[in-house]
N, C-alpha and C positions, 0 to 999 in steps of 0.2 A: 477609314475615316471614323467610322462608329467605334471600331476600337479604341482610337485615341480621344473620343472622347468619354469615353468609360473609363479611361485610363486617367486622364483628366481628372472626371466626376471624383472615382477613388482618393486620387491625391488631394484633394482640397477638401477630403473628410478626414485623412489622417493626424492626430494629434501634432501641434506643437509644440517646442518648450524642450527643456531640457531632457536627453536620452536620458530611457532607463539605466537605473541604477548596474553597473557592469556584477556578473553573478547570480541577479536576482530573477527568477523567473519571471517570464513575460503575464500577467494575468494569472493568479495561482489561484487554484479551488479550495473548495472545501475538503476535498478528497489529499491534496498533497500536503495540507495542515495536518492530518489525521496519520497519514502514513512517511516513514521514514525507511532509510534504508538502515541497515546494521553496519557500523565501520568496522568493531572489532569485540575480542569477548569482554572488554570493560566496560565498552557503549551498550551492548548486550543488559551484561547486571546492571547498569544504571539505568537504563529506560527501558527495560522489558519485564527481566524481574523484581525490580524494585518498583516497581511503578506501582501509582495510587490506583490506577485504573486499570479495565479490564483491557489483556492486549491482545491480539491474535495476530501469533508470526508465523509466516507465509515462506515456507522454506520453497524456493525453487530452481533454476538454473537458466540460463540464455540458451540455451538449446534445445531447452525441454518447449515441445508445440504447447503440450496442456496445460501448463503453467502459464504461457502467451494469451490464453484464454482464461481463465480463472484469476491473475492477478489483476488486470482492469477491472472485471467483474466482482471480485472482490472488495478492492479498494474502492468501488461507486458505494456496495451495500453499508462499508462503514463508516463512510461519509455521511451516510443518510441518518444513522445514530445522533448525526449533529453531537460530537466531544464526550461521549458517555462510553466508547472503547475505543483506542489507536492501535495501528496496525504498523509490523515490522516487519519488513523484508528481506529475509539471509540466505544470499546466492552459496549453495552450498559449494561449489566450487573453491572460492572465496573464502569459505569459514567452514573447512572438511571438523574442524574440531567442537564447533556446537550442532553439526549435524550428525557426527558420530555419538555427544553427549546429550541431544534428545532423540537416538534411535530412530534417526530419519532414515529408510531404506528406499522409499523413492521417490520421487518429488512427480508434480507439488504434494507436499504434507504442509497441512494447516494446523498449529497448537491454539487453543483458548488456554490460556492465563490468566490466572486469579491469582494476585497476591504472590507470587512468583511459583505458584505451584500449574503443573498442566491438568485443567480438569476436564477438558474434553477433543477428540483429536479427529483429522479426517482424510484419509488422502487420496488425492484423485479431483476430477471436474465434479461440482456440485451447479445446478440451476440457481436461480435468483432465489425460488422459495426455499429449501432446503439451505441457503445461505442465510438470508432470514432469521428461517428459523434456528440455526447452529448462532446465529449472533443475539438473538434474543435468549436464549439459553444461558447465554454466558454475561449479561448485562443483567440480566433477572427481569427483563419485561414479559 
């Protein structure tokens, strides 16, 4: 009985009105504005290295654990930049051809990007501060 009225409760706090939009995430952060994934090496040069802003692409793979840990962790710290560096995501599996053309040997490997050049590089699990500080580095705060 208390279940169905908590069950209840729940329901009659739920939104009305027309479903979301089909496609569009349910509630999207700050973090999924900031981060995108890489479709291909044209999406590549057009939002990574061309881009006005500073980027850090997050090479990793779906079977890699440390990368499982490190990309959440990641994508929060450059969230917190609030739109001053975005973040790309390129499952090296996916795109063996921009992982062989930035000398990715194991994932994760994290590049900072300036201006389409790599100026500073990390690979492996880093903590919150050392992430921090690898992204303040590269925004120049």
């Amino acid at each position: 009985m208390a279940q169905r009225l908590a069950l209840r409760r729940l329901l009659s706090l739920a939104p009305r009105g027309p479903p979301a939009t089909p496609g569009r995430a349910f509630g999207t952060s700050a973090g999924r504005r900031s981060t995108f994934n890489v479709q291909d090496g044209s999406d590549f040069q057009d939002r990574v290295v061309n881009s006005p802003k500073p980027v850090v692409v997050d090479f990793h793979a779906q079977w890699c654990g440390p990368c499982k840990i490190l990309g959440p962790r990641l994508e929060k710290m450059v969230a917190k930049q609030e739109g001053k560096v975005v973040m790309a995501k390129v499952d090296i599996d996916d795109h063996t051809d921009l992982a062989i053309e930035y000398e990715v040997s194991a994932v994760p490997t994290v590049l900072a990007m300036k201006n389409g050049d790599v100026v500073d590089k990390f690979v492996g699990i880093k903590d919150e501060d050392q992430l921090e500080a690898f992204l303040k580095k590269l925004i120049g705060a």
